[in-house]
N, CA, C and O atoms as CSV, one atom per row, in Angstrom:
chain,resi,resn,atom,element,x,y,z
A,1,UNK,N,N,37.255,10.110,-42.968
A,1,UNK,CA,C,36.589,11.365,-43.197
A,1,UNK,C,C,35.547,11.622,-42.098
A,1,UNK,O,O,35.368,12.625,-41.408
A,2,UNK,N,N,34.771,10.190,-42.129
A,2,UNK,CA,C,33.948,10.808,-40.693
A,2,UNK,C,C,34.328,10.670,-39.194
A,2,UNK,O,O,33.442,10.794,-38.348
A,3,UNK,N,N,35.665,10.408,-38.817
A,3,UNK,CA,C,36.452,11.079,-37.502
A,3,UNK,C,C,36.888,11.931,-37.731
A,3,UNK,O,O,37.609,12.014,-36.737
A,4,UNK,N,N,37.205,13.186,-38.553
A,4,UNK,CA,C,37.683,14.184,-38.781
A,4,UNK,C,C,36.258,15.188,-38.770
A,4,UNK,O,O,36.289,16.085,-37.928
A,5,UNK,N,N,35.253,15.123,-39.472
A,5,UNK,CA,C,33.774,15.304,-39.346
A,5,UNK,C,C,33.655,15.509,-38.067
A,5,UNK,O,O,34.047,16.636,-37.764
A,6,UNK,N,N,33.165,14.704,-36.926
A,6,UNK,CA,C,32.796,14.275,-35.658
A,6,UNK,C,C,33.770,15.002,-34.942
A,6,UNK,O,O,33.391,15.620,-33.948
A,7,UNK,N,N,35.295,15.050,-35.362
A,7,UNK,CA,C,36.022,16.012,-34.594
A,7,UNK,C,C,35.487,17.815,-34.699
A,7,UNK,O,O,35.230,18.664,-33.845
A,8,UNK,N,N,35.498,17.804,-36.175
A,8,UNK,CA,C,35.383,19.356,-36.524
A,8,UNK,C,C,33.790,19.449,-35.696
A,8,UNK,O,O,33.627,20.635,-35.410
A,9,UNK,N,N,32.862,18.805,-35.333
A,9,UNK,CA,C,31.953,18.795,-34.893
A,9,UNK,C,C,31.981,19.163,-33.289
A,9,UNK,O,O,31.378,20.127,-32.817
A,10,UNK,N,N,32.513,18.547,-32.781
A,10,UNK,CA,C,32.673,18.428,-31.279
A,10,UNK,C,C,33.579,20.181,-31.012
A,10,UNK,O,O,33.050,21.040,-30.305
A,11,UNK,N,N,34.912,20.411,-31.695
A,11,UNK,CA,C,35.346,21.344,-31.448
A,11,UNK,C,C,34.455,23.033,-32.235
A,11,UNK,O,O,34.892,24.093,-31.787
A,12,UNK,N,N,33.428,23.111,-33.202
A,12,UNK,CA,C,32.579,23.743,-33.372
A,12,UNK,C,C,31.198,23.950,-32.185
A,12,UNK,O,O,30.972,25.094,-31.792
A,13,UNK,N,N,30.472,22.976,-31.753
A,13,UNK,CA,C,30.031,22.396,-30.367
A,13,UNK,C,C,30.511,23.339,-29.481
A,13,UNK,O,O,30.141,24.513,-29.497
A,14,UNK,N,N,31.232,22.931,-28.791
A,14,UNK,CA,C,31.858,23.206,-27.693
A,14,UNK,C,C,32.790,24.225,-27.632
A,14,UNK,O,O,32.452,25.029,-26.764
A,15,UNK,N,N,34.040,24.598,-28.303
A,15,UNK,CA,C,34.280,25.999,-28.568
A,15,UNK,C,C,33.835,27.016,-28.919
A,15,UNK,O,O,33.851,28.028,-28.218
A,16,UNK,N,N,33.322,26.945,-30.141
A,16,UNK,CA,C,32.943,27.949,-30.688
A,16,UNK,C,C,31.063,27.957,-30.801
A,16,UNK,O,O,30.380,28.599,-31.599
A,17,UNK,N,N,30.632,27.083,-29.786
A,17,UNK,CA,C,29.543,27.292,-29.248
A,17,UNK,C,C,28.438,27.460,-30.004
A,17,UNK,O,O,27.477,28.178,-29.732
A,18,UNK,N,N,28.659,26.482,-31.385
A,18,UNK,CA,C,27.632,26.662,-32.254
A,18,UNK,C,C,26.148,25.876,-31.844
A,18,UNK,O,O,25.762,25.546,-30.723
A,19,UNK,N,N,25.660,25.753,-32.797
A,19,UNK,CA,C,24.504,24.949,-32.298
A,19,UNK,C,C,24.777,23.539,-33.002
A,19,UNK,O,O,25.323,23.365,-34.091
A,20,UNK,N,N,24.202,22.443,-32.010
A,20,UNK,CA,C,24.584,21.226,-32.747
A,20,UNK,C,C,23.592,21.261,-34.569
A,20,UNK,O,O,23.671,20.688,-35.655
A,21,UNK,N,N,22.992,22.010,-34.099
A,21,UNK,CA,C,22.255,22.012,-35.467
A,21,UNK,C,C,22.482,22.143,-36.909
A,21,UNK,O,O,22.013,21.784,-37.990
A,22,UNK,N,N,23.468,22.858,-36.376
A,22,UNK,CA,C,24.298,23.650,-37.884
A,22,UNK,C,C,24.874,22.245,-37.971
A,22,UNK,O,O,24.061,21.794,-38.777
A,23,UNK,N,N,25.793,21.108,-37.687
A,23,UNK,CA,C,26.296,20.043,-37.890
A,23,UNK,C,C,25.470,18.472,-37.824
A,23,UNK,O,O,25.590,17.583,-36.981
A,24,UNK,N,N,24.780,18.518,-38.805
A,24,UNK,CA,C,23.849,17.549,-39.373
A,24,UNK,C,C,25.119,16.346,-39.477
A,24,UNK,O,O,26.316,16.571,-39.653
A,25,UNK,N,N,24.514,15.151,-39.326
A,25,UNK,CA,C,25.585,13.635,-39.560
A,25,UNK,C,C,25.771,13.996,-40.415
A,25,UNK,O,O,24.948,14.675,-41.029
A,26,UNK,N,N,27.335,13.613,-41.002
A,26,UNK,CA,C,27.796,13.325,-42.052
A,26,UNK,C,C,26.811,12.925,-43.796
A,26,UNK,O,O,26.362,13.525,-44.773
A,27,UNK,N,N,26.946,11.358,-43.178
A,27,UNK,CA,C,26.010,10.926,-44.571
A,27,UNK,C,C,24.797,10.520,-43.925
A,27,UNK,O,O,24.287,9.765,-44.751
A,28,UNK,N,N,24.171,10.570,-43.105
A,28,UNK,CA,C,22.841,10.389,-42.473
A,28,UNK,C,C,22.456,8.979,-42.881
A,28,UNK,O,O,21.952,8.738,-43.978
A,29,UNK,N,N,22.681,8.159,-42.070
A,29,UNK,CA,C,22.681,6.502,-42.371
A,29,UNK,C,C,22.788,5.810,-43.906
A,29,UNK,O,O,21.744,5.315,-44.330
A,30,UNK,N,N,23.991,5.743,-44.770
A,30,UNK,CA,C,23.990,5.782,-46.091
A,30,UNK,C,C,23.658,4.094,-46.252
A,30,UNK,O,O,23.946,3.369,-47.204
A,31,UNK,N,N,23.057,3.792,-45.169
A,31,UNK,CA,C,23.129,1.837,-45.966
A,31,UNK,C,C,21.130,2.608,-46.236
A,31,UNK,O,O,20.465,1.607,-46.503
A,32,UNK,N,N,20.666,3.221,-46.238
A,32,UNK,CA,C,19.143,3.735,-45.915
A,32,UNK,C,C,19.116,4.133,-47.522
A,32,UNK,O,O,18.027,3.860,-48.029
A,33,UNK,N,N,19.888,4.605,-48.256
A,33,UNK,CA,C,20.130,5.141,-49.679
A,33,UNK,C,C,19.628,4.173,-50.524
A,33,UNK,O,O,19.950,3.028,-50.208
A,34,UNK,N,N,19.055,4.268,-51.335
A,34,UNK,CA,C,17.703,3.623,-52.650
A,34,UNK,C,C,18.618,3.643,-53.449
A,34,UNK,O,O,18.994,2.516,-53.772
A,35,UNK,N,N,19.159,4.493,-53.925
A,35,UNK,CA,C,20.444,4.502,-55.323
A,35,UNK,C,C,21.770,5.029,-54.965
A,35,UNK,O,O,22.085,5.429,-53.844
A,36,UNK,N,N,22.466,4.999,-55.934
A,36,UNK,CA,C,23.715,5.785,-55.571
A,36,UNK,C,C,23.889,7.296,-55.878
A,36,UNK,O,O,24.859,7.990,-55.575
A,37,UNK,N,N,22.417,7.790,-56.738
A,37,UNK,CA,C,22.202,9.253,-56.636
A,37,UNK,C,C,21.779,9.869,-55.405
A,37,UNK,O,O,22.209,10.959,-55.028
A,38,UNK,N,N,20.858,9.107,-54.717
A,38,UNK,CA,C,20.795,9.619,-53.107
A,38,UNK,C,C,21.881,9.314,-52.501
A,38,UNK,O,O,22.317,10.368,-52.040
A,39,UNK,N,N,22.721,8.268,-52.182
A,39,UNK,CA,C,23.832,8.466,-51.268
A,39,UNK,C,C,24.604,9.879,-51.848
A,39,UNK,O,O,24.678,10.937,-51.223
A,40,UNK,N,N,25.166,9.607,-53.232
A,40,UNK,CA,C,25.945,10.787,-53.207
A,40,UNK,C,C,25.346,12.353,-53.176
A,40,UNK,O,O,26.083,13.337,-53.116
A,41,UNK,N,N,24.053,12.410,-53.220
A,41,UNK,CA,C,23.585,13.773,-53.108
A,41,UNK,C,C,23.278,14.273,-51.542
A,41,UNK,O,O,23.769,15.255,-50.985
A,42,UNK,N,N,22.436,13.423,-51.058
A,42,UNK,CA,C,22.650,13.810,-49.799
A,42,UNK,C,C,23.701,13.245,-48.378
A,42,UNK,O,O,23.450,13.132,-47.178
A,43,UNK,N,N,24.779,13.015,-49.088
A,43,UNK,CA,C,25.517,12.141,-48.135
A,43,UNK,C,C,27.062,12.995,-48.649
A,43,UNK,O,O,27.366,14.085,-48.165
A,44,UNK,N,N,27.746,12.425,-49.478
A,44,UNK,CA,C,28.696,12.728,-50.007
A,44,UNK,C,C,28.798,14.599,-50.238
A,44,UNK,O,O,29.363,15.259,-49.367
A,45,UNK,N,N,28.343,15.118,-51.171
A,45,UNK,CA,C,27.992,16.091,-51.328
A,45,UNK,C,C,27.501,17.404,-50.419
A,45,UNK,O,O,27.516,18.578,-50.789
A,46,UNK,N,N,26.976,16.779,-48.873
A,46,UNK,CA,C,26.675,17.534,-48.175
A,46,UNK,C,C,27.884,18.323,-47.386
A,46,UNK,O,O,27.704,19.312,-46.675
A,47,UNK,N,N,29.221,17.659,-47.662
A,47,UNK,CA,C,30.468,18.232,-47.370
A,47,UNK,C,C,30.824,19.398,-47.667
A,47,UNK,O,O,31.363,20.307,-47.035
A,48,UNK,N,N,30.359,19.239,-49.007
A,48,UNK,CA,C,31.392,20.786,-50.236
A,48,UNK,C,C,29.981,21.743,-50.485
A,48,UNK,O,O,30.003,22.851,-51.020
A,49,UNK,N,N,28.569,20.948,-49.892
A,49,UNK,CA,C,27.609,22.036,-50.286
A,49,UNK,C,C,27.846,23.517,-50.022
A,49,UNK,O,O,27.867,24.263,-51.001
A,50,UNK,N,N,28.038,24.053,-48.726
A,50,UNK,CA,C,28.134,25.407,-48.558
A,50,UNK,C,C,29.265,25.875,-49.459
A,50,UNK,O,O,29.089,26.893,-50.130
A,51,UNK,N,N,30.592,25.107,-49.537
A,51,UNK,CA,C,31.840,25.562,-50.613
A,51,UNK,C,C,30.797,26.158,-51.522
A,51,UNK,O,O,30.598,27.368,-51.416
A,52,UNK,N,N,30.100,25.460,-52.409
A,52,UNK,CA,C,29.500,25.769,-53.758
A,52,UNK,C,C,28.634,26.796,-53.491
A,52,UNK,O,O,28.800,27.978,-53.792
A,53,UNK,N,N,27.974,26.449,-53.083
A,53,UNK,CA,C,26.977,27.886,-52.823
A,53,UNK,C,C,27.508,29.303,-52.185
A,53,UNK,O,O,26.826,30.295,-52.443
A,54,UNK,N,N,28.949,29.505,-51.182
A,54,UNK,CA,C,29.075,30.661,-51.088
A,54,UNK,C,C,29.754,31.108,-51.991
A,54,UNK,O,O,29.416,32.176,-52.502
A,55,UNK,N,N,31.348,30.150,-52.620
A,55,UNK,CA,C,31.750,30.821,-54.457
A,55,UNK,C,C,31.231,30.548,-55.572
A,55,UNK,O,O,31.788,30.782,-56.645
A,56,UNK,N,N,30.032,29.988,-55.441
A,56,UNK,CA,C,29.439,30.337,-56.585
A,56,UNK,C,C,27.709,30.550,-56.860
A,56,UNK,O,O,27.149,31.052,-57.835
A,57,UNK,N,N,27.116,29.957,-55.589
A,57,UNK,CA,C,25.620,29.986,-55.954
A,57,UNK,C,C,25.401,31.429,-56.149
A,57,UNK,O,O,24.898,31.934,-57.152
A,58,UNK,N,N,26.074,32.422,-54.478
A,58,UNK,CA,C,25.850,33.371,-54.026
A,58,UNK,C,C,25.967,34.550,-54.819
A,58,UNK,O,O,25.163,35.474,-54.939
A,59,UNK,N,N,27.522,34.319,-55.550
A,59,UNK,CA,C,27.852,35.870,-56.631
A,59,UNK,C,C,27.129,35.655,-57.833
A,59,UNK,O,O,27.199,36.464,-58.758
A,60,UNK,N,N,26.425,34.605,-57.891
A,60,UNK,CA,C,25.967,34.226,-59.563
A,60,UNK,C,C,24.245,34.969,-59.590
A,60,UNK,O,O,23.550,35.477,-60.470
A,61,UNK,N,N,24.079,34.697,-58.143
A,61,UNK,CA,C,22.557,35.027,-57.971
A,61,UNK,C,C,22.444,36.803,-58.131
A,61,UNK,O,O,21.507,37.490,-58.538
A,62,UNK,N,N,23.718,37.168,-57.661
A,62,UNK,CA,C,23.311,38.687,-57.889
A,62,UNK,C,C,23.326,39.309,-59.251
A,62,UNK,O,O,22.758,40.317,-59.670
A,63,UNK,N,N,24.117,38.453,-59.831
A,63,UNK,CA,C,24.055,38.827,-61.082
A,63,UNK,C,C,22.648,38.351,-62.187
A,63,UNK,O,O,22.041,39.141,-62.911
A,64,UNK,N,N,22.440,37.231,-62.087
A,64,UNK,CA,C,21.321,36.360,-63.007
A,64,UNK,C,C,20.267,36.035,-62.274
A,64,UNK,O,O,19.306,35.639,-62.935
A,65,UNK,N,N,20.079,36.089,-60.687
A,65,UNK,CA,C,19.209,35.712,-60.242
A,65,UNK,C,C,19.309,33.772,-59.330
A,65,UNK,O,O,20.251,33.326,-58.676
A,66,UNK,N,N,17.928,33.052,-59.676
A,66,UNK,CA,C,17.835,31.927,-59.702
A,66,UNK,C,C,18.733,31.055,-60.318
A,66,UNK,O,O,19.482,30.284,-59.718
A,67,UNK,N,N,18.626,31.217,-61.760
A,67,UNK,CA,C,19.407,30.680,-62.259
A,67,UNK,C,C,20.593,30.688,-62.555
A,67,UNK,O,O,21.218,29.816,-63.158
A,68,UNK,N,N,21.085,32.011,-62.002
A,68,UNK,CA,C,22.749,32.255,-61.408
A,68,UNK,C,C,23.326,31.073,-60.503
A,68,UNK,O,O,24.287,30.318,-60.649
A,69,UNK,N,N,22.107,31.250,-59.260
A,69,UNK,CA,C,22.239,30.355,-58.300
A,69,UNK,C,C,23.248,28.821,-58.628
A,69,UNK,O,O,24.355,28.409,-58.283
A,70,UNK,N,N,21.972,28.270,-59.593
A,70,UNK,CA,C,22.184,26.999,-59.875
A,70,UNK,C,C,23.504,27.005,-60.790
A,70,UNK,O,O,24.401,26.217,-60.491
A,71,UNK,N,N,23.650,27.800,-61.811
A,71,UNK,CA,C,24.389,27.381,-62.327
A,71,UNK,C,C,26.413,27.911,-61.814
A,71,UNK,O,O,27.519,27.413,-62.024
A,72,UNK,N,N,25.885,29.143,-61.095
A,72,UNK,CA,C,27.052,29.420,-60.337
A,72,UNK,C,C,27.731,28.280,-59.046
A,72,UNK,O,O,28.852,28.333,-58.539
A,73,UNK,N,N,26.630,27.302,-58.769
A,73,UNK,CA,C,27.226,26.605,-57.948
A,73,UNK,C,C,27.742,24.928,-58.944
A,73,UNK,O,O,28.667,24.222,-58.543
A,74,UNK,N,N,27.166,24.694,-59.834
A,74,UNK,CA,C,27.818,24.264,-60.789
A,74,UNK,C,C,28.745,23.903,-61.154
A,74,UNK,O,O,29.273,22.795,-61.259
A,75,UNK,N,N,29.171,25.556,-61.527
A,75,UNK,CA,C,30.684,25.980,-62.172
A,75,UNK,C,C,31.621,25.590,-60.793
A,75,UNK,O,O,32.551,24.813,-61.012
A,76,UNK,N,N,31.499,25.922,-59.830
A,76,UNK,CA,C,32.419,25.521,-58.602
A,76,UNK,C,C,32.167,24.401,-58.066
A,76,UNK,O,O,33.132,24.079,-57.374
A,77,UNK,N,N,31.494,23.773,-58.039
A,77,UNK,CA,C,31.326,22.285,-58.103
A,77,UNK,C,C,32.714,21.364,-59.416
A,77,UNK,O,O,33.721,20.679,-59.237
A,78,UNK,N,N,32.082,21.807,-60.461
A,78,UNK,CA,C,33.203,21.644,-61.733
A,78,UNK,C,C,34.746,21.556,-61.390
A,78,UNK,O,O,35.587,20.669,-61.530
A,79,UNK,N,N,34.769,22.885,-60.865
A,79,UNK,CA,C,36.184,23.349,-60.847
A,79,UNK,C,C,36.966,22.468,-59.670
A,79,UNK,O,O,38.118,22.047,-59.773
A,80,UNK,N,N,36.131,22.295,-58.593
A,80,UNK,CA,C,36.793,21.567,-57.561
A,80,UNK,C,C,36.808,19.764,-57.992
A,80,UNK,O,O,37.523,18.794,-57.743
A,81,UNK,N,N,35.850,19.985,-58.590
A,81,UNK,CA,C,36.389,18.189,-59.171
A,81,UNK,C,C,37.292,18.116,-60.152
A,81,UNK,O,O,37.862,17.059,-60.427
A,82,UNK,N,N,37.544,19.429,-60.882
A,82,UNK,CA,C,38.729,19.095,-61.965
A,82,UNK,C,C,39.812,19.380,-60.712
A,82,UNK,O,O,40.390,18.434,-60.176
A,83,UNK,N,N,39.929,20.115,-60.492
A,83,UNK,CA,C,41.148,20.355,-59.402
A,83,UNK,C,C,41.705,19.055,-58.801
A,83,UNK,O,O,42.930,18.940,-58.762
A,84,UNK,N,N,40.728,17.802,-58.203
A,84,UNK,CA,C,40.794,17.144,-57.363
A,84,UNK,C,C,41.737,15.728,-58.620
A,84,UNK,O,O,42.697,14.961,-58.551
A,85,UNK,N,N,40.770,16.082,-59.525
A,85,UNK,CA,C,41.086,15.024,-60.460
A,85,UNK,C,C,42.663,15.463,-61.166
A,85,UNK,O,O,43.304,14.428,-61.349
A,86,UNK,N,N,43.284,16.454,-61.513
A,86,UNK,CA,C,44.224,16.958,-61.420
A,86,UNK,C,C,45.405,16.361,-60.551
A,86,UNK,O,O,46.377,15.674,-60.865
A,87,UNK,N,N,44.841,17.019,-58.999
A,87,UNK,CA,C,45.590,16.595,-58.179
A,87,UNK,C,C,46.324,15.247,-58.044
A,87,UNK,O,O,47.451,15.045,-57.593
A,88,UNK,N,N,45.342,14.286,-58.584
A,88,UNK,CA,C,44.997,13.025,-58.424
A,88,UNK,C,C,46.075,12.666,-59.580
A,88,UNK,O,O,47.260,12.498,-59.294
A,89,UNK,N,N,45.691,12.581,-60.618
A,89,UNK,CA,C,46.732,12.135,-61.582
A,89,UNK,C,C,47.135,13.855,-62.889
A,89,UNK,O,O,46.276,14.540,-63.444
A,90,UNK,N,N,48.356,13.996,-62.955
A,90,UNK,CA,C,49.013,14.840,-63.023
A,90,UNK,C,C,49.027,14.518,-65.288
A,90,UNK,O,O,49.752,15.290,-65.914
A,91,UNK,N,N,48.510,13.821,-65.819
A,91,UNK,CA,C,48.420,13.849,-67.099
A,91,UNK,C,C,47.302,13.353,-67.866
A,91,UNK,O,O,47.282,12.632,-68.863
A,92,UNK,N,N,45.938,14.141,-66.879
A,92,UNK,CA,C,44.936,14.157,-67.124
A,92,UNK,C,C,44.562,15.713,-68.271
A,92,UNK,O,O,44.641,16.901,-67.958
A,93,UNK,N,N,44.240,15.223,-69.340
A,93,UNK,CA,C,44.236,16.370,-70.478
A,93,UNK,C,C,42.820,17.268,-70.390
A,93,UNK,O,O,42.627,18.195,-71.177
């Protein structure tokens, strides 16, 4: 995952001339992580963050506000782990 990362990085970089900024490390040194709620929040998670927040933080906020926010990114958070888990094994109820 993180040579595919480092790739999408280099060709964002350099083609499409972003700023290295927008592409923060991956998991930002995960042996540095205190628990396994910090690795997976700011490490793991920093992958699918924008996913969640543009289908769901974003349309939830116009509707409810703040707490659209949170809970609209949530719900798509949810959905992509049932999806995944789905994917994964096929007679999951």
């Amino acid at each position: 995952m993180q040579l595919v990362y480092d790739i999408s990085t280099l060709i964002g970089v350099v083609v499409f001339r972003q700023d290295h900024a927008q592409w923060p490390p991956a998991f930002d040194n995960p042996w540095k992580a205190n628990s396994l709620r910090d690795f997976w929040g700011r490490g793991w998670h920093r992958f699918f963050r924008r996913t969640f927040v543009v289908l769901g933080g974003r349309p939830f906020t116009i509707a409810f506000g703040r707490v659209g926010y949170v809970l609209g990114s949530f719900l798509v958070s949810g959905i992509v782990h049932n999806v995944v888990v789905v994917m994964l094994d096929q007679n999951v109820e």
